[in-house]
N, C-alpha and C positions, 0 to 999 in steps of 0.2 A: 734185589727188591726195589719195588716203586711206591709211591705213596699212594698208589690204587693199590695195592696187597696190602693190608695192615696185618702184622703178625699177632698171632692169638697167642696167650703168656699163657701156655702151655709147659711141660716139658722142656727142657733144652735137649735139644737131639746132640747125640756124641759124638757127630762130626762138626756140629758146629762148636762145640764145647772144646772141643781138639783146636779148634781155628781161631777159637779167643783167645785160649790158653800162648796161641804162637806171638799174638799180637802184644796181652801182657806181658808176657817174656821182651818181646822186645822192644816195648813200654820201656821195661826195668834195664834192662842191657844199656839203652841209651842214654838215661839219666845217670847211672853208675858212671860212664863214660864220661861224661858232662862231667859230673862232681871229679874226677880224677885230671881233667883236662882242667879245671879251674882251680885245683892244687898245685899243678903242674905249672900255672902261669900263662896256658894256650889260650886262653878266650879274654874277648876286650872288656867281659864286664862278669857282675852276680853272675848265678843259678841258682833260680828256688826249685826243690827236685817234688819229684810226683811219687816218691817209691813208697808205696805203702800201700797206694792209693788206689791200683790198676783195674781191680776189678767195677770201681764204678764207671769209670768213660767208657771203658770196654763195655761193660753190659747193658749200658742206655746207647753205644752208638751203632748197638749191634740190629737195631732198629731202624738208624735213619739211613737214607738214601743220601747221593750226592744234592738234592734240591731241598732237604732239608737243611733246617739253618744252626748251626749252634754258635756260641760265644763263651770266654773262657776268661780264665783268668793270669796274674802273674804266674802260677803254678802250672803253665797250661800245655807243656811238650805231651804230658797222656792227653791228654782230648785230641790234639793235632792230629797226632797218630793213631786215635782210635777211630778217628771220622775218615781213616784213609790217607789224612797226610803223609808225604814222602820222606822217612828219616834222611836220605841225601841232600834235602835241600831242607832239610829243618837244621841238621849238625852243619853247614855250611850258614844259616843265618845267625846260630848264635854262633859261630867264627866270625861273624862279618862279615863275610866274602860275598862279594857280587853276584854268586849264583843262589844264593839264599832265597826261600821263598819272599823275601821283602828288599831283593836286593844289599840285605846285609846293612839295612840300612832302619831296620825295627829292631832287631835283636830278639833277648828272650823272650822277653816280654809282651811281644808284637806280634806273633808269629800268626800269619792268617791266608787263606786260600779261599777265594769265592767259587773256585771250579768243584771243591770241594763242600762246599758252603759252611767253610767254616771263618768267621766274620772275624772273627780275630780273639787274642789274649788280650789282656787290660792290665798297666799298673794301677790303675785308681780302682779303690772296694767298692764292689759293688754296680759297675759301672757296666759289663756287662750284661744285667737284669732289666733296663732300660732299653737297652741296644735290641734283645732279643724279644723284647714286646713289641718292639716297630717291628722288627722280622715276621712276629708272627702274625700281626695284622695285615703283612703285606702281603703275608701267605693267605691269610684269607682271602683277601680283596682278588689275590690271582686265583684262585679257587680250585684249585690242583691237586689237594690232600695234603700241603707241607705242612710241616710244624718247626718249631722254632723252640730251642732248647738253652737254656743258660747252668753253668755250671758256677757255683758260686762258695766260698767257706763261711762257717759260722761268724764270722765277725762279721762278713758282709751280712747275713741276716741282721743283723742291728740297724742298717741302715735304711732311710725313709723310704727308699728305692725300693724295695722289697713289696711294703706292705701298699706301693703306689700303685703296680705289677696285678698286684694280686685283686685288688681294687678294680684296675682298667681291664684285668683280665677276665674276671666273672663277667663284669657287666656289658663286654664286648661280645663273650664266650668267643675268644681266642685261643686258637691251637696253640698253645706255650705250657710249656714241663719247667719248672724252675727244680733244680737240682742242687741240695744243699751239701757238701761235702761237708759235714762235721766229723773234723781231724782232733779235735780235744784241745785246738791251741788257736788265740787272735795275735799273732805274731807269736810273742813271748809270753803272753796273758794264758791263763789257761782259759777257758771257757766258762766254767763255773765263776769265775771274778769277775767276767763284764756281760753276762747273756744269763738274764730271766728267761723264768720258765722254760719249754718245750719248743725248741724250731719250728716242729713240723706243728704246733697249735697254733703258729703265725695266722695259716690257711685258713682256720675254723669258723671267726669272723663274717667273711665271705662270702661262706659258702661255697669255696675250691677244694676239690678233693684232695686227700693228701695220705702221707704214710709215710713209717719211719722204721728203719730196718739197717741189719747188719750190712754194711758197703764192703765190707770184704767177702762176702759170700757171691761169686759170682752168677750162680743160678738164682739166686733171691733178687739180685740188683737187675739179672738178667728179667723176671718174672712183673718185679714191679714195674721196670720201665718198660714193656712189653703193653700192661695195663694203663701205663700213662699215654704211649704214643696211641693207642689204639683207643681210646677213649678221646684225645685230643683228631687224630684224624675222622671220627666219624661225630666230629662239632658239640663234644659235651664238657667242651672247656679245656680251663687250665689245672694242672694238677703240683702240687708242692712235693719233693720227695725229700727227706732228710733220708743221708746214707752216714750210718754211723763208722768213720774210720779213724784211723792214724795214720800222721805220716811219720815216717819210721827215720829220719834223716832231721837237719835243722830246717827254721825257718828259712835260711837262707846260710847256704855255703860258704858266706864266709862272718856267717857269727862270730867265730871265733878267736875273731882278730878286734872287736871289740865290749862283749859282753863277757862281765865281769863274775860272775856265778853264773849256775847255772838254775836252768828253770823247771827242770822235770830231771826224776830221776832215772838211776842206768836200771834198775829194777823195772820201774813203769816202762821203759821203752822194749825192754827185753820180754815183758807181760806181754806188747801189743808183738812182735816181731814174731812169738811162736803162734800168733793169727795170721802170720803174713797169707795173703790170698793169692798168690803163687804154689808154694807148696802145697795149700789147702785144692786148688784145685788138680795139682797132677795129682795126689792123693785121691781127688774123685774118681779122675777119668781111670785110673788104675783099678778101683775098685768096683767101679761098673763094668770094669771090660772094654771101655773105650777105647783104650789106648795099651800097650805094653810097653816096658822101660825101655825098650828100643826103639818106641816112637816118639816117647821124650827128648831121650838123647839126640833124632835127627831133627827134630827140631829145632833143641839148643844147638846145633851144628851150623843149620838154616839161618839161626838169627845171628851168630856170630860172624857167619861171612854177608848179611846184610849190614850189619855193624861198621867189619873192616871196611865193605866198600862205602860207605856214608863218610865215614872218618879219609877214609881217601881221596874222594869227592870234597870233601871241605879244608882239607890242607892245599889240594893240588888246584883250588880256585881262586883267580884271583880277588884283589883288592876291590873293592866300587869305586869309578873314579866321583871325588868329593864337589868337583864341577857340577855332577847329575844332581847334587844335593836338593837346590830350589826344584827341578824341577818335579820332584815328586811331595813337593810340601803346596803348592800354588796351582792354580787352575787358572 
C-alpha cells in the first residue's frame, strides 16, 4: 500500500486477517523471549513487555506504509514490529550488540528505523506525541498523503503534550492519529487514581475526531484506525483513538526485585488474559473459515524459526566498539 491508496475500514479480508494474526504471534513470541532472556541474566538492562497489547499496533500499522511516520513508547518492541521492523536486529539491540537497529547502543527503549518510518521508542511520557506532530506537519508540507501516528499510554494522556497536539493539530488540520493505549495501569497507579474523566473526551474540546473501543478486538482496532488513516490522508485532520487494553505482564520485568505488595490482583489479571486478543482472533479466523487449525499451527512453526534465527543473530553479534560512542551522540 501507498499513501495514494487510502484503505476503506471496511471488512478485514481473511487473508489479511491471517497476515496479522502471524505478525501478533510474533509480537508475543518476542517479548516472551525477552522476559525469559532477562530472567536468565542475558540482556544488559529492563524490559517493559507489550503482551497483552498486540492487536492495537498490529491494527493501526496495518495501514501505514513505509513513509508513514509513527513514534512509540518505552513499551515499544509491538509497534517496531508491527510497522515492519526486523525482529533480528530489534533482539540484537536490546542484546546490545553492534548489529542492533541502533547499534546496540539505544537499547530497549530506543529502538527506531527511519527506512521504516518508525522515529523511534521514548523513555520520557509522553514525549512521543510531540515528536509525531512535527512528523506530521512535515508530512504535510511534503504533500504526499503521509500521516504521522503516536502511540502513547494512559498516563501520558495526563500530560500537557497531549492536549498541545490536539490544539496545534485541529488548527493546523494535520494528518496525525494520536493512539491512546489504555492498559488500566500509570506504572503501578491504576488509572482510576490519577486520570479524570474519559481519554478519548480529551479530543472533544477541539473539535478532533475521536473514539474509544475495545484494543484487543483486532478487526474493531483494525476498522477504527482504517477511519483515522483515511480521514487524516484525505486532510480532515487529526483523530484521538483511546484502545481499551491490558497489559497482561508487569510494568516492567524486573518489579519484582523491588516492590513490596502487589498492585493488582491475580483475579483481575486472569479476568483480562481470558480477553487475550491472540486467542480471540485464531478463534475468528477459524470460525469464519479463514483459516484451519493447520494453518495456525504453520504459522506458529514460521514464527518460531523467525524467533530462533533473531535470537541467533543476536547472541552470534558482536559487541559495539565503545570508541564509536561520541560519535553517534555529536554532529
Amino acid at each position: 500500500m501507498t499513501p495514494t491508496q487510502p484503505r476503506q475500514p471496511g471488512n478485514l479480508p481473511g487473508d489479511e486477517m491471517l497476515a496479522l494474526y502471524h505478525r501478533m504471534l510474533l509480537i508475543r513470541r518476542v517479548e516472551e523471549q525477552l522476559g525469559d532472556d532477562f530472567r536468565a541474566g542475558k540482556l544488559p538492562g529492563p524490559v517493559h513487555l507489550y503482551i497483552g497489547q498486540e492487536a492495537v499496533a498490529v491494527g493501526v500499522c496495518a495501514h501505514l506504509a513505509d513513509s508513514d511516520w509513527i513514534a512509540s513508547t518505552h513499551r515499544g518492541h509491538g509497534h517496531f514490529l508491527a510497522k515492519g521492523g526486523s525482529a533480528k536486529h530489534l533482539m540484537a539491540e536490546v542484546y546490545g550488540r553492534d548489529t542492533g537497529i541502533c547499534r546496540g547502543l539505544g537499547g530497549s527503549m530506543h529502538v527506531a528505523d527511519f527506512s521504516k518510518g518508525i522515529i523511534g521508542a521514548n523513555g520520557i511520557v509522553g514525549a512521543g506525541i510531540s515528536i509525531t506532530a512535527g512528523a506530521a506537519l512535515a508530512a504535510q508540507l511534503d504533500g504526499k498523503g503521509a500521516v504521522g501516528v503516536a502511540f502513547f499510554g494512559d498516563g501520558a494522556a495526563n500530560q500537557g503534550v497531549l492536549c498541545e497536539a490536539l490544539n496545534i493539530g485541529v488548527l493546523w488540520n494535520l494528518p496525525l492519529i494520536l493512539v491512546c493505549e489504555n492498559n488500566g495501569f500509570s506504572e503501578f497507579s491504576p488509572s482510576a487514581s490519577v486520570t479524570a474523566g474519559e481519554i478519548v473526551d480529551r479530543a472533544r474540546p477541539y473539535g478532533a475526531a475521536c473514539e474509544a473501543l475495545d484494543g484487543n478486538d483486532l478487526v474493531a482496532m483494525w476498522q477504527a484506525a482504517g477511519r483515522a488513516v483515511t480521514r487524516a490522508r484525505a486532510g480532515g485532520g487529526p483523530t484521538l483513538i483511546e484502545a481499551r487494553t491490558y497489559r497482561q505482564r508487569g510494568h516492567v520485568e524486573a518489579e519484582a526485585t523491588f516492590l513490596t505488595e502487589a498492585y493488582r490482583s491475580e483475579d483481575e489479571v486472569r479476568s483480562w488474559v481470558a480477553r487475550d486478543p491472540l486467542p480471540a482472533t485464531a478463534k475468528r479466523l477459524l470460525e469464519a473459515g479463514h483459516a484451519s487449525r493447520a494453518d495456525l499451527d504453520r504459522i506458529a512453526e514460521r514464527v518460531e524459526e523467525e524467533l530462533a534465527e533473531a535470537v541467533r543473530f543476536a547472541e552470534d553479534s558482536p559487541w559495539p566498539d565503545m570508541q564509536e560512542t561520541a560519535r553517534y551522540m555529536f554532529a
